[in-house]
C-alpha positions in Angstrom: 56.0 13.0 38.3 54.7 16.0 36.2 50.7 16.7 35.8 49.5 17.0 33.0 47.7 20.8 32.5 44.5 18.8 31.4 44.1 16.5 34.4 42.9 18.3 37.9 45.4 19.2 40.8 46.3 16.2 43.0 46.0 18.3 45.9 42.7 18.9 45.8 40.4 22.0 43.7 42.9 24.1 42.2 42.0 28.0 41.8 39.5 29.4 39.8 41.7 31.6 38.0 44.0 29.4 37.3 41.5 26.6 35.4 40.5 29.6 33.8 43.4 30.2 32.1 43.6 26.3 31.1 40.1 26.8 29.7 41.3 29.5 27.5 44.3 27.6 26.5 42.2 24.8 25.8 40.5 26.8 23.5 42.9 28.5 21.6 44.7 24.8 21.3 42.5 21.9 21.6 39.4 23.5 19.6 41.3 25.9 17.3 39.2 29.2 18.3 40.0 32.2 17.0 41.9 34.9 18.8 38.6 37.4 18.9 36.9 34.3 20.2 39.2 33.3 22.7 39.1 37.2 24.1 35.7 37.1 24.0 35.4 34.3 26.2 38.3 36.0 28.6 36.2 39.0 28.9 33.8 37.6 30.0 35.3 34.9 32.4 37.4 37.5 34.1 33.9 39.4 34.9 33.2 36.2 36.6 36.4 36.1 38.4 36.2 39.4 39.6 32.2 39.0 40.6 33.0 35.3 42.8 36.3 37.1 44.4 34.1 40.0 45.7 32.0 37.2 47.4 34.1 34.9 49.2 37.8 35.6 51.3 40.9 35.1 49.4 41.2 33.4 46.1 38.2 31.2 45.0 38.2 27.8 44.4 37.3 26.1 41.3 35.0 23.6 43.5 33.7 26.8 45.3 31.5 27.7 42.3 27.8 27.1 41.9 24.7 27.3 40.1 23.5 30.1 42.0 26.7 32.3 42.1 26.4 32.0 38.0 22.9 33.0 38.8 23.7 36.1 41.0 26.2 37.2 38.5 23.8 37.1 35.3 21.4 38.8 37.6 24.3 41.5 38.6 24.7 41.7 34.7 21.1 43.0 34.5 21.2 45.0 36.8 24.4 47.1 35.3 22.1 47.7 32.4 24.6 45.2 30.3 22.4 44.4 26.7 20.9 41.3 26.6 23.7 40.0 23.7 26.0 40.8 26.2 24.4 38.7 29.0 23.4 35.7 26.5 27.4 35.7 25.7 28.3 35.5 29.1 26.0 32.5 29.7 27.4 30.8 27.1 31.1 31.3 28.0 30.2 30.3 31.9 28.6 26.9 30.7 31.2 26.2 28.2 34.2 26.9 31.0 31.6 24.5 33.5 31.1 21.9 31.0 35.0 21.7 30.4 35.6 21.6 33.7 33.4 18.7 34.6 34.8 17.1 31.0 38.1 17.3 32.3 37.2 16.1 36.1 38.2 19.8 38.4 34.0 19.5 39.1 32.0 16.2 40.2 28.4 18.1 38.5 28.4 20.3 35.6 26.5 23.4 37.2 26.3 25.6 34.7 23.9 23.0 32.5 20.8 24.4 33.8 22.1 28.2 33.7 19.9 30.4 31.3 20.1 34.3 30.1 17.8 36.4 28.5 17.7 35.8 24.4 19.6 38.0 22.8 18.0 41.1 20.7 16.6 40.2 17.2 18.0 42.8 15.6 18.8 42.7 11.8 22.5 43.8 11.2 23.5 47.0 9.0 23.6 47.2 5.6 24.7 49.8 3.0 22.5 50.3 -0.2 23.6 49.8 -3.8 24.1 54.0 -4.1 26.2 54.2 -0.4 28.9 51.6 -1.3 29.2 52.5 -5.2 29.5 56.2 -3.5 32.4 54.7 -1.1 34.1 52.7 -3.6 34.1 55.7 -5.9 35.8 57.9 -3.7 38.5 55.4 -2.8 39.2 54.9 -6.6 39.4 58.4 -7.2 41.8 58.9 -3.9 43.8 55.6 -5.3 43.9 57.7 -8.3 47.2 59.2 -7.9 49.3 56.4 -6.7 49.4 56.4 -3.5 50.5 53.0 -2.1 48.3 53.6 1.2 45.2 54.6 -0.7 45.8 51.5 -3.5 45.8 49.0 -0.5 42.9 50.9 1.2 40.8 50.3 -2.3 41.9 46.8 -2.1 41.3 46.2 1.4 37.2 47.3 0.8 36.6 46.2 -2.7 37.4 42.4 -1.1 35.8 42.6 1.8 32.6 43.7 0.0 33.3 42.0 -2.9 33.9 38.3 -1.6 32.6 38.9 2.3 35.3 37.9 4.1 35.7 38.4 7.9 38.4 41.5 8.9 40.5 38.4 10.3 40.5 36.4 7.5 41.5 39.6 4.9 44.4 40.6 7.1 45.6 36.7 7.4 45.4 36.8 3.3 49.3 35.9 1.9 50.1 37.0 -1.2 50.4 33.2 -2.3 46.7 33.4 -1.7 45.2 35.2 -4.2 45.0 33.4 -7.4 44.3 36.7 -10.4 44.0 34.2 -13.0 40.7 32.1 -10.9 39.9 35.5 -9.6 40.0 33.8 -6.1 41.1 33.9 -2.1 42.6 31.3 0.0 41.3 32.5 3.8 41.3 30.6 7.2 38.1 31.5 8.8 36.7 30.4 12.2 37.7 27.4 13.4 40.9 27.3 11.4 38.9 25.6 8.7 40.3 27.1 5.1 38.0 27.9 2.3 38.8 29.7 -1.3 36.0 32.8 -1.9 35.8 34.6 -5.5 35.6 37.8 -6.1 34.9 40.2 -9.0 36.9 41.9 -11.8 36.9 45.5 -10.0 37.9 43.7 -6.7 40.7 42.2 -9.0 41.8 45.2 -10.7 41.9 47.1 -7.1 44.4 43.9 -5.8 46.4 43.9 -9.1 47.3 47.7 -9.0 47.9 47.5 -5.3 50.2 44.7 -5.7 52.1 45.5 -8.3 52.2 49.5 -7.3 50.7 50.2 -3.5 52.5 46.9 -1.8 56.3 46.8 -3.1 56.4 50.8 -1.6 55.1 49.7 1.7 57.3 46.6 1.8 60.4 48.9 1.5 59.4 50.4 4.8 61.1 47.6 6.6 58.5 45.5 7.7 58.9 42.1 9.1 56.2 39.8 7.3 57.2 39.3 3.5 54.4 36.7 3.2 51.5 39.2 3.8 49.7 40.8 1.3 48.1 43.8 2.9 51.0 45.8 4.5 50.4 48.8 6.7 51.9 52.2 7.0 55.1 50.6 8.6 55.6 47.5 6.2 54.4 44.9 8.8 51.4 43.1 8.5 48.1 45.2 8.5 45.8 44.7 11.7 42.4 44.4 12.4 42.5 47.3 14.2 43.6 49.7 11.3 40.7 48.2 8.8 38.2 49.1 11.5 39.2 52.8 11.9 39.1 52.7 8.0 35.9 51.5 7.7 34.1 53.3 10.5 35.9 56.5 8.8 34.1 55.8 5.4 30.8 54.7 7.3 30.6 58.1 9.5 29.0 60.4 7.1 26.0 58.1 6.1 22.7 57.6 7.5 22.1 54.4 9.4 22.2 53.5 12.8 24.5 50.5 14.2 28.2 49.0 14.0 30.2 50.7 12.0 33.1 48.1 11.3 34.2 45.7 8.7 31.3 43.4 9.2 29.1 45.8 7.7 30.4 45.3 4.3 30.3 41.4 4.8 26.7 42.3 6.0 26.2 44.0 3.1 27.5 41.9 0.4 25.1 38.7 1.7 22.7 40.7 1.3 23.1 42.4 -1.9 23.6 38.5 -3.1 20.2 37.7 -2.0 18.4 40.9 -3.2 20.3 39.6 -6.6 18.6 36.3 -6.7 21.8 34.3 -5.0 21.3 30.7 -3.3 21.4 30.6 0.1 23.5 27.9 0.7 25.9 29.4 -2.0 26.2 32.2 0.4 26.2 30.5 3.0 29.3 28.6 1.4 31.1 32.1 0.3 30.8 33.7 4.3 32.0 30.4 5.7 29.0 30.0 7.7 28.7 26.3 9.4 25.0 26.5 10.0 22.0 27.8 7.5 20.4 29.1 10.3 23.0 31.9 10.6 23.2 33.0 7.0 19.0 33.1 7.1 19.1 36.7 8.4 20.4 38.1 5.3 16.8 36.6 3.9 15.1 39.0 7.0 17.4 41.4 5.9 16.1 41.4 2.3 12.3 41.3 3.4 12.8 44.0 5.4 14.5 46.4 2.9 11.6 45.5 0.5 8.8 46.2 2.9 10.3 49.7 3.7 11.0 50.3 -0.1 7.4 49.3 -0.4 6.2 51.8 2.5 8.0 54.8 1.1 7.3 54.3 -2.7 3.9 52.5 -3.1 0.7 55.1 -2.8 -1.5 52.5 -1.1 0.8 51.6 1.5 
């Protein structure tokens, strides 16, 4: 008789690391995470690992693990200097693996229920003005200017994500069945695996049509094996997330700002440029694919902010 990978060992508690891995797998199968997500929460649980295994002899047992040992590890997290998003994150990925493994019977008492961390930092996210992403797009136009099918798709690539604020795994998932010119639309799969269809404008639509019918067909001839994805990189495959990170935090470099540089700064950006724009929040909410209000509400911090510092700096009696 087999066991199922769901249902505990009949031996007794099976290794830590080993659940762990069914945890992740559960997951990635059972709850249809992302793969970010799901690395985020392996991070973080092989911290743990690594932290219980320089406590006890040999390899740790699922059973083996307590209230206090998550304690002493947050605490050890604090201690490192780790930011207090980081140690929030790792409180939530220790009570989701305990509350999964008491779901699923490896634990009698789910100890991680009553585990707390430090709230994370309330700080508002990055965004470009009006003049810095006109400024960017400009240059990418004028660098798209002369054909080239790397600099068509790199256009494309940022007048989307600005344009219709996807997430950097959604635009590199995009086929190019899923882009409708004449609805000027997107088909995406977002977090979740739950699909959605996001507009976008005319210049985001001119940047895709040029890139398709000029920028893609020369990467395609490069061999790649993916003839279903739209954005191609250098090779012909499939772009990555990787390569739309190193192209955004090459155009974010030279301006002024603190924070991340990545692709979420557009989608940061183009929320809040709705807002400032006199956009509804659950519309926006609806266009980033956000499941709560709550979530989308910072872009509405966001916009107070940027008009009390507009206010500071331009208004004699501030």
């Amino acid at each position: 008789m087999t066991t199922s990978p769901e249902a505990p060992s009949p031996e007794g508690s099976a290794p830590l690391a080993r659940d762990v891995e069914l945890f992740l797998e559960h997951l990635r199968h059972a709850r249809g995470l992302s793969d970010n997500s799901v690395r985020s929460y392996g991070t973080d649980l092989d911290a743990l690992l690594a932290f219980v295994r320089s406590r006890v002899d040999g390899e740790p047992a699922t059973d083996g693990i307590d209230l206090d040992t998550l304690r002493d590890w947050l605490w050890q997290s604090t201690e490192l200097g780790l930011a207090r998003a980081t140690i929030a994150r790792r409180s939530a990925s220790a009570r989701g693996l305990t509350r999964w493994l008491h779901e699923s019977g490896r634990i009698a008492v789910d100890v991680g229920v009553r585990l707390r961390a430090p709230k994370a930092e309330n700080r508002l996210p990055r965004v470009l003005t009006r003049e810095q992403i006109d400024g960017i797009l400009a240059g990418l136009a004028a660098a798209a200017s002369a054909g080239d099918p790397g600099a068509l798709r790199d256009l494309a690539v940022i007048e989307l994500l600005y344009g219709s604020g996807l997430r950097v795994g959604e635009l590199v998932g995009v086929d190019t069945g899923d882009i409708d010119q004449e609805r000027l639309t997107v088909r995406v799969l977002g977090k979740g695996s739950k699909q959605r269809v996001v507009p976008f404008g005319v210049p985001a639509a001119t940047a895709l049509d040029r890139y398709a019918v000029k920028g893609r067909p020369v990467l395609a001839s490069r061999g790649g094996s993916d003839p279903t994805a739209f954005f191609l990189g250098g090779t012909g495959r499939r772009l990555g997330s990787r390569a739309v990170y190193a192209l955004v935090a090459k155009l974010l470099e030279p301006l002024p700002g603190s924070g991340p540089a990545g692709p979420h700064t557009l989608r940061h950006t183009a929320a809040t440029h709705l807002l400032d724009g006199g956009a509804d929040l659950r519309a926006v909410q609806e266009l980033l694919g956000h499941s709560s209000l709550g979530t989308t509400q910072i872009y509405t911090h966001v916009s107070t902010e940027r008009l009390r510092e507009t206010y500071r700096s331009a208004h004699p009696r501030a």
